[in-house]
C-alpha positions as CSV (number, residue, x, y, z in Angstrom):
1,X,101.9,51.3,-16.5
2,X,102.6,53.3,-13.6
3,X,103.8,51.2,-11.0
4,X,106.2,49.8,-14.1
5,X,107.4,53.2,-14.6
6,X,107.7,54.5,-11.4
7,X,110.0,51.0,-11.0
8,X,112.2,52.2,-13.2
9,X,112.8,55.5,-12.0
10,X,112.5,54.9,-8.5
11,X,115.1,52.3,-9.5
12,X,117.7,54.6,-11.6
13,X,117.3,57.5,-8.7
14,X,118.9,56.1,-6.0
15,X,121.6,57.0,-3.7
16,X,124.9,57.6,-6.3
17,X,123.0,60.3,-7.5
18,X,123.6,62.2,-4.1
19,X,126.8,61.6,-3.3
20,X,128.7,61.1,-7.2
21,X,128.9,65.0,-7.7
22,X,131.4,64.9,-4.6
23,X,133.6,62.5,-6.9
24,X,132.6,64.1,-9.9
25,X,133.6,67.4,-9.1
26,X,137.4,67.3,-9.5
27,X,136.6,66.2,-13.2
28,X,135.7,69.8,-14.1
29,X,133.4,69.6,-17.6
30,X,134.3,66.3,-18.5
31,X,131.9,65.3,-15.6
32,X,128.9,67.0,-18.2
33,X,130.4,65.2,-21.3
34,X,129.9,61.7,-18.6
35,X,126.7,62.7,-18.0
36,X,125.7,63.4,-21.6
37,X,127.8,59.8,-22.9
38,X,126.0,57.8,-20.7
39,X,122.5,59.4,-21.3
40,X,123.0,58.9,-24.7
41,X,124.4,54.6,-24.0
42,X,121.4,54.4,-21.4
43,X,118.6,55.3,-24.5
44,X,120.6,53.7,-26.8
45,X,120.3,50.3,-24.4
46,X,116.5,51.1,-23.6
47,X,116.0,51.1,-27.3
48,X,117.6,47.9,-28.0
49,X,116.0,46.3,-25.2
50,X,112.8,47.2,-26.0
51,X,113.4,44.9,-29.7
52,X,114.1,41.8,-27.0
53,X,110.7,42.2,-25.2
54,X,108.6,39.9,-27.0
55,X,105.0,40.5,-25.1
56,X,104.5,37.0,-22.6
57,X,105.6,38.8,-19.4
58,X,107.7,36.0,-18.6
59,X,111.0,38.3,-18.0
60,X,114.5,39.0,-19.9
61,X,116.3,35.9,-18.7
62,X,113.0,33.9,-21.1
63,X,114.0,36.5,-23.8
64,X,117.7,36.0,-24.1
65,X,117.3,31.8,-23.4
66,X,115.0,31.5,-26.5
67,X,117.4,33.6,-28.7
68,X,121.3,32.4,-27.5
69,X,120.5,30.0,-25.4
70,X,119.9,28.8,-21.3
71,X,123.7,29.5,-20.3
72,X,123.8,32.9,-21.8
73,X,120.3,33.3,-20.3
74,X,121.4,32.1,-17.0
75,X,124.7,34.5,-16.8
76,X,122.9,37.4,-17.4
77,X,119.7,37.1,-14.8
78,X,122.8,36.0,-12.4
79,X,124.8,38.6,-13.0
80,X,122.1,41.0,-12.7
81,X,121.1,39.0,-9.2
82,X,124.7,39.2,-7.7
83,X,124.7,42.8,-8.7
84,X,121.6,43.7,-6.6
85,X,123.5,42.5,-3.3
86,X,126.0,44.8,-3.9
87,X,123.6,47.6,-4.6
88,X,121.0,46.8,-2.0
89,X,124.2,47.2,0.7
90,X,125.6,50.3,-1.0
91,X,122.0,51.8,-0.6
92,X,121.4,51.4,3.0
93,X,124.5,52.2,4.1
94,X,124.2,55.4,2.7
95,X,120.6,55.6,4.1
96,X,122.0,54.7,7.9
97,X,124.6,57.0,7.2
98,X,121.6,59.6,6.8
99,X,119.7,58.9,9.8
100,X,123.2,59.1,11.8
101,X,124.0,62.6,10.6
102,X,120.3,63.7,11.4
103,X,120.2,61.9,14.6
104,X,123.7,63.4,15.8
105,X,125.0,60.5,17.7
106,X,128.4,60.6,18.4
107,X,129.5,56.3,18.2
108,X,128.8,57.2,14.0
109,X,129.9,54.1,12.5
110,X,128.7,51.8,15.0
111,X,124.7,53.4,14.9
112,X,125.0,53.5,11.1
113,X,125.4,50.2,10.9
114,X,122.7,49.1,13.1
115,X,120.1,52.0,11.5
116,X,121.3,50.5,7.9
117,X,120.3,46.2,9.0
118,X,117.4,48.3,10.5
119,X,116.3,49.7,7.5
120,X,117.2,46.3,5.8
121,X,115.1,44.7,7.8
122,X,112.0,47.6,6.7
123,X,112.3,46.7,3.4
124,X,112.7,43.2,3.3
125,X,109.3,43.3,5.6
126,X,107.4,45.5,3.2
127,X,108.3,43.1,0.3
128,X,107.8,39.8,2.1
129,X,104.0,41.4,2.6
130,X,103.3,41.4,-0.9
131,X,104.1,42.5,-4.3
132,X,101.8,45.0,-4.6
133,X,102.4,46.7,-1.4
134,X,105.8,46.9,-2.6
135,X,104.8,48.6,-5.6
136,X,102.8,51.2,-3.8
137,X,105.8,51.8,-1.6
138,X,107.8,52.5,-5.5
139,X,105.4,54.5,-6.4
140,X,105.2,56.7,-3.0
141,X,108.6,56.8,-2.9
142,X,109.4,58.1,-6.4
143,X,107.0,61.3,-6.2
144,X,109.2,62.5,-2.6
145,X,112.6,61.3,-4.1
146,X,112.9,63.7,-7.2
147,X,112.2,67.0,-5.1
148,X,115.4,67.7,-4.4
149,X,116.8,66.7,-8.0
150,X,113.7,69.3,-9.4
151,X,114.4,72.0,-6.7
152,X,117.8,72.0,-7.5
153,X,116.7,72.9,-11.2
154,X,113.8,75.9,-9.9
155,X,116.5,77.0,-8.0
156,X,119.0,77.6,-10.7
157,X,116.5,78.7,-12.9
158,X,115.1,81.3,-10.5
159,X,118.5,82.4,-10.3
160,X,119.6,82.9,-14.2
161,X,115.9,84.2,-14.4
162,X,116.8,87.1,-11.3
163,X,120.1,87.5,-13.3
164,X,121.8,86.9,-9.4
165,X,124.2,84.5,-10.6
166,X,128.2,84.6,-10.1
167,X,130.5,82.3,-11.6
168,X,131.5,79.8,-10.0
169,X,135.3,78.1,-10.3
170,X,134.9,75.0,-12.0
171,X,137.7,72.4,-11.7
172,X,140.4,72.6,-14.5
173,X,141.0,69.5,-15.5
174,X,141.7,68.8,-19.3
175,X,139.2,67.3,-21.6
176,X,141.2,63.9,-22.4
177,X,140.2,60.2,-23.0
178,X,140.7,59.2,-20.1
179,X,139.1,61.8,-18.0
180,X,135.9,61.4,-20.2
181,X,136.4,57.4,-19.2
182,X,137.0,58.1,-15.8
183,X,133.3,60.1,-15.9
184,X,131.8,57.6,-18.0
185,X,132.5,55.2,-14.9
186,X,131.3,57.0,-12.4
187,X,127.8,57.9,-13.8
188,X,127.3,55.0,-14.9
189,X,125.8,53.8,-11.5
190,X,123.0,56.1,-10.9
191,X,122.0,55.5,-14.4
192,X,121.5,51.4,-13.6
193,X,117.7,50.4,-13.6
194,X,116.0,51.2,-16.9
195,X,116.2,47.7,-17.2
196,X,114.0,47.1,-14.3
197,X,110.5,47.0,-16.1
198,X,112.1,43.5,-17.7
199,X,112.7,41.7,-15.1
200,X,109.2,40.5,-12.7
201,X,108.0,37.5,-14.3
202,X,104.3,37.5,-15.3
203,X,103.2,41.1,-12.8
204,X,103.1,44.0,-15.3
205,X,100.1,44.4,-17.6
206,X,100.2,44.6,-21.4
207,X,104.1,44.2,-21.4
208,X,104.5,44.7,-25.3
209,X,103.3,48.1,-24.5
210,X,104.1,49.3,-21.0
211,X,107.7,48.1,-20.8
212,X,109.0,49.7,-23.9
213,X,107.1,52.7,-22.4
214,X,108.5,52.7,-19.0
215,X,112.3,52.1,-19.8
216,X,112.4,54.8,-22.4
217,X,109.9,57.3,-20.9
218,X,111.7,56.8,-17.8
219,X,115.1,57.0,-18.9
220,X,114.8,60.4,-20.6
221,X,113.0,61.9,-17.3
222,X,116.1,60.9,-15.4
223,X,118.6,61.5,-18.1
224,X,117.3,64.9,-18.1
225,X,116.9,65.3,-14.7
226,X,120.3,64.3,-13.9
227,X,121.9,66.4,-16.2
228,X,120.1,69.8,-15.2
229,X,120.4,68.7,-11.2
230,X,124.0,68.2,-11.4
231,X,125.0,70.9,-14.1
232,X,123.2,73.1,-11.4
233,X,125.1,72.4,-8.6
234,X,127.9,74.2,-10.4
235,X,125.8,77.1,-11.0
236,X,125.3,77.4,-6.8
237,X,129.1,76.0,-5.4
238,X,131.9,75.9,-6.7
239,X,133.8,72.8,-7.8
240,X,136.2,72.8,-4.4
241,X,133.0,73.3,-2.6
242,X,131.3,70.4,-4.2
243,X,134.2,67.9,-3.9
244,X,134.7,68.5,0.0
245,X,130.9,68.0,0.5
246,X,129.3,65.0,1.8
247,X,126.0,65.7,0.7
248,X,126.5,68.5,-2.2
249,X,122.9,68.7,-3.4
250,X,121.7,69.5,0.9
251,X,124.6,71.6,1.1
252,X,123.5,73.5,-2.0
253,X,120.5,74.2,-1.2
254,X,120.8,74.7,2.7
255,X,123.4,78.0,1.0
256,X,120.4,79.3,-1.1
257,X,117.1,78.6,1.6
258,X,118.7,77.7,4.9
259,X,119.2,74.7,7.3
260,X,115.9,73.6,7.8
261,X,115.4,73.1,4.4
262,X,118.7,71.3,3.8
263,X,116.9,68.8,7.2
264,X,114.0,68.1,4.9
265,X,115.7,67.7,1.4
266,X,118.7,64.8,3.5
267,X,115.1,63.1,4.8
268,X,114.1,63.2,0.9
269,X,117.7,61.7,0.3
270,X,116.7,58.9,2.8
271,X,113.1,58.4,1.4
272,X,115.0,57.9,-2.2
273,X,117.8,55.6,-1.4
274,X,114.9,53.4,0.7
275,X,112.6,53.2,-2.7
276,X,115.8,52.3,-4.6
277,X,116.5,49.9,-2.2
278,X,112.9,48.4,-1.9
279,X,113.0,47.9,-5.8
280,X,116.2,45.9,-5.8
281,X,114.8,43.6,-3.4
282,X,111.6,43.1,-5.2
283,X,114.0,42.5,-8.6
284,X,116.2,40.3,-7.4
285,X,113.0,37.7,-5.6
286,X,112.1,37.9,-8.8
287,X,115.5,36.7,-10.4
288,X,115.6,33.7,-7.7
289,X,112.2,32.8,-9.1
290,X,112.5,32.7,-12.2
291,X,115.9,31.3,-12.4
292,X,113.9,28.4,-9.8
293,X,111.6,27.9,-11.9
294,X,114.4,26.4,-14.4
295,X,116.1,24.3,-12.0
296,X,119.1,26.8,-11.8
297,X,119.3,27.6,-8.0
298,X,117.6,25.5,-5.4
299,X,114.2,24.8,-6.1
300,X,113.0,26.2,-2.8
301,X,113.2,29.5,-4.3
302,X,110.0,29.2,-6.4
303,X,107.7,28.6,-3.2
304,X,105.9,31.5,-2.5
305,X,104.1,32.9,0.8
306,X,100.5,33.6,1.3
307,X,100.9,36.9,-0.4
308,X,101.8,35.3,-3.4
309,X,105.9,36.6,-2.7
310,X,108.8,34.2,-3.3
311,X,109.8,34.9,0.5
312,X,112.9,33.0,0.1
313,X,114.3,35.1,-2.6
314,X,113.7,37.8,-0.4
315,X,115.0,36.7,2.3
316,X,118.5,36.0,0.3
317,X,118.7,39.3,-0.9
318,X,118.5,40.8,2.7
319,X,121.0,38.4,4.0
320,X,123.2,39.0,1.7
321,X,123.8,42.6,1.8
322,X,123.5,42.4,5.6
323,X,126.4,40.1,5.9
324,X,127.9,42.6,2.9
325,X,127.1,45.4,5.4
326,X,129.0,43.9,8.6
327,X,132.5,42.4,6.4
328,X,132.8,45.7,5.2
329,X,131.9,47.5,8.2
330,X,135.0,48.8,9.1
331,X,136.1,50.5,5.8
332,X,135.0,54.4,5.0
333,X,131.7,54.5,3.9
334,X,132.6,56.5,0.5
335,X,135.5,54.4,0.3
336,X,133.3,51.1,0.7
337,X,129.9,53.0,-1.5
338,X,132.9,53.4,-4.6
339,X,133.7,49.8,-4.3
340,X,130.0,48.5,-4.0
341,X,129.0,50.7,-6.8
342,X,131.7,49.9,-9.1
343,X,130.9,46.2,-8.4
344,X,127.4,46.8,-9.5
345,X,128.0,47.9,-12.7
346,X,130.6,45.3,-13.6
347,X,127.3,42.9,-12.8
348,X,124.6,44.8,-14.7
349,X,127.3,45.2,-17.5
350,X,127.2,41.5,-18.4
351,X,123.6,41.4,-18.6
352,X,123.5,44.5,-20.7
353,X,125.8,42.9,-23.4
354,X,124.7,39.6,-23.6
355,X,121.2,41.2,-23.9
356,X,122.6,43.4,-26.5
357,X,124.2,39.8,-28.7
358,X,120.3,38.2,-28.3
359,X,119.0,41.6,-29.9
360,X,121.6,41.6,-32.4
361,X,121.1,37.8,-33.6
362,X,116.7,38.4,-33.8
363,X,116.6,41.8,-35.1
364,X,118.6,42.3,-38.5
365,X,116.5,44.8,-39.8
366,X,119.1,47.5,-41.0
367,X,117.2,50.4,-39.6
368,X,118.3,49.0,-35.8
369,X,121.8,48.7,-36.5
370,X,123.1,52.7,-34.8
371,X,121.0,52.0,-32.0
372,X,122.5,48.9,-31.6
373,X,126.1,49.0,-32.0
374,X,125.5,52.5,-29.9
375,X,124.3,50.6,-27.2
376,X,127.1,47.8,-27.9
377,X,129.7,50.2,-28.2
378,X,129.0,52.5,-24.8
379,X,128.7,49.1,-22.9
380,X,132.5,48.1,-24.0
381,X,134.1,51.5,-22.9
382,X,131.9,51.0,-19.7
383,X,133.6,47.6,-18.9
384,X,137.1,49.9,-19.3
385,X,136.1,52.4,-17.4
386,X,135.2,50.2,-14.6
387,X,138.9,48.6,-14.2
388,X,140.1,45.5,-14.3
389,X,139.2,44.6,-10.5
390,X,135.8,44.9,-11.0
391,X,135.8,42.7,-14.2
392,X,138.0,39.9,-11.9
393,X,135.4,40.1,-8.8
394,X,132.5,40.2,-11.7
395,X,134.1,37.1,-13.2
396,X,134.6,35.4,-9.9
397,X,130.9,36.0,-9.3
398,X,129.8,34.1,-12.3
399,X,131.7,30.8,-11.5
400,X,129.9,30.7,-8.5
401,X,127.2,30.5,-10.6
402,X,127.7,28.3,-12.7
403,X,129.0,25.9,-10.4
404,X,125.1,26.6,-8.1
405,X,123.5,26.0,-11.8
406,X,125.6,23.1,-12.1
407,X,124.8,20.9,-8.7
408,X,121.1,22.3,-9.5
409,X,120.8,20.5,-12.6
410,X,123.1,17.5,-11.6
411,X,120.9,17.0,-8.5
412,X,117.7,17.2,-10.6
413,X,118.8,14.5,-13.1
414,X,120.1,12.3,-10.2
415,X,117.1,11.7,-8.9
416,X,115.6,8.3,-10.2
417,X,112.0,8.4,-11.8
418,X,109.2,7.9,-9.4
């Protein structure tokens, strides 16, 4: 149960915690109202999902075939797939842009990019060594990357405690629909992952009991974490100050404790968008296996190493944000992080709702129905706040797949009977 939980969290607290207060800021309170929205969608998604887990271990895409069917089944584990290249690229960028900053070289975007395929290249090696090692990694990784999320919180409390706390100026921006939206969007992204404990195919014990347990245990630790963390940074800078940041959550604390301290919370930073990163990978080898297994993308995806790891599948999802990585390398990096992130969500999005219709058609026990339509209804204001861009790259995404599932299965049946 806890390398399945720590999956999840080490998923949801990635990178876009770190850097979204910076693009939060200018929102003013309706950033909180985001944060409390999407806490609520996340639980309300957990919950459902948990309904859809049906205790064989064999993964959601096995869950949502045997209720709606293989295509529905198939969209969704691809979606989710085509989302983790986006989010595996996003992630290390932001992690070579850390080791550049602590580094000081002056050629910025030129090392960054080598120090993120380097870092690729760490994680990919890790996960090609085995599952398990993988895990550890998670797990490891998970108890360094909430320090400076919780020190954020001490902090602040220390302060209201010592009754040393001026107010800060807090952006003025109305309460409105579309500002709300706007917020909804943006935290959307560092709230991806409780899904995670769904996914691996046949590797987490007692999975009637330990995945309901880790997607909802793990999304109120975050959900609650988030919302203290970034409701704290208020409580230290102002919103001007947080919005012209880079790092806002270093910078915070580097004002209350010093430099050396904001040195070892960005290597925390690091640590945490290398765990996210390392848990992506591992998802997404599994989403190439399973969806091998059924004949949906080239069966040379279900052969597996000597550890027991579909290397291929690995490999893939490390290509792929590597050649994400160099297309995009000339763009900003927040500039290309908002685009990658946004991208992401679109993906998960699809699998969120079409795993919200398969709970919907099994469970019609009355009792389910607000946690359903909760879930249903914050996924559908998601998909507006996200723009219509996003929904036309997300669409364009799933015809590729289709057409790969398509040649898969035409291929199969075109081979005569030995």
């Amino acid at each position: 149960m806890l390398m399945s939980l720590s999956l999840v969290i080490g998923t949801m607290i990635g990178g876009g915690i770190y850097v979204l207060p910076t693009s939060l800021a200018p929102l003013g309170w309706n950033a909180t109202l985001g944060w409390l929205i999407c806490g609520a969608g996340a639980l309300c998604l957990a919950a459902s999902f948990r309904l859809l887990v049906d205790g064989t271990g064999e993964g959601i895409q096995h869950n949502i075939e045997r209720v709606i069917g293989e295509i529905p089944g198939f969209l969704a584990i691809f979606a989710y797939f085509a989302a983790g290249f986006t989010s595996i690229a996003a992630l290390v960028i932001a992690g070579g842009s850390i080791i550049v900053n602590l580094t000081g070289v002056e050629d910025g975007d030129f090392y960054g990019v080598a120090a993120s395929l380097a870092l690729l290249a760490l994680i990919t090696g890790v996960n090609l060594f085995s599952t398990r090692s993988a895990g550890r990694l998670q797990v490891a990784s998970v108890a360094i990357k909430v320090v400076p999320l919780l020190l954020v919180v001490v902090t602040v409390a220390g302060l209201l405690l010592a009754g040393s706390v001026e107010t800060k100026a807090v952006a003025s921006a109305p309460i409105n629909f579309d500002n709300i939206a706007a917020a909804v969007a943006l935290t959307l992204f560092p709230l991806l992952g409780f899904e995670a404990a769904t996914i691996p195919v046949n590797k987490i014990r007692n999975p009637r009991r330990n995945i309901p347990i880790a997607m909802i245990g793990g999304t109120i630790f975050v959900v609650v974490l988030y919302l203290l963390a970034t409701t704290g940074l208020m409580v230290i800078m102002s919103s001007n100050e947080i919005a012209q940041s880079s790092s806002p959550v270093s910078d915070a604390l580097t004002m209350v404790y010093g430099p050396v301290l904001g040195a070892v919370v960005a290597l925390c930073i690091m640590v945490s968008v290398t765990g996210c990163a390392n848990g992506l990978v591992l998802i997404g080898a599994d989403c190439t296996y399973s969806m091998a297994l059924r004949r949906e993308v080239p069966l040379l995806f279900a052969d597996t190493n000597q550890h027991g790891v579909p290397h291929w599948g690995v490999v893939l999802q490390a290509a792929g944000a590597a050649v994400l990585i160099l297309l995009n390398s000339s763009r900003g990096m927040s500039g290309i992080f908002t685009f990658l992130a946004l991208l992401t969500t679109g993906g998960v999005l699809i699998f969120y709702i079409l795993g919200l219709v398969a709970v919907f058609k099994e469970n019609r026990k009355p009792a389910h129905w607000p946690v359903l339509i909760g879930g249903l209804g914050f996924a559908c204001f998601a998909v507006y706040g996200s723009g219509l861009e996003t929904s036309l790259w997300v669409l364009a995404l799933l015809v590729i797949g289709l057409l790969t599932r398509w040649f898969c299965r035409r291929s199969v049946n075109a081979v005569p009977a030995g």
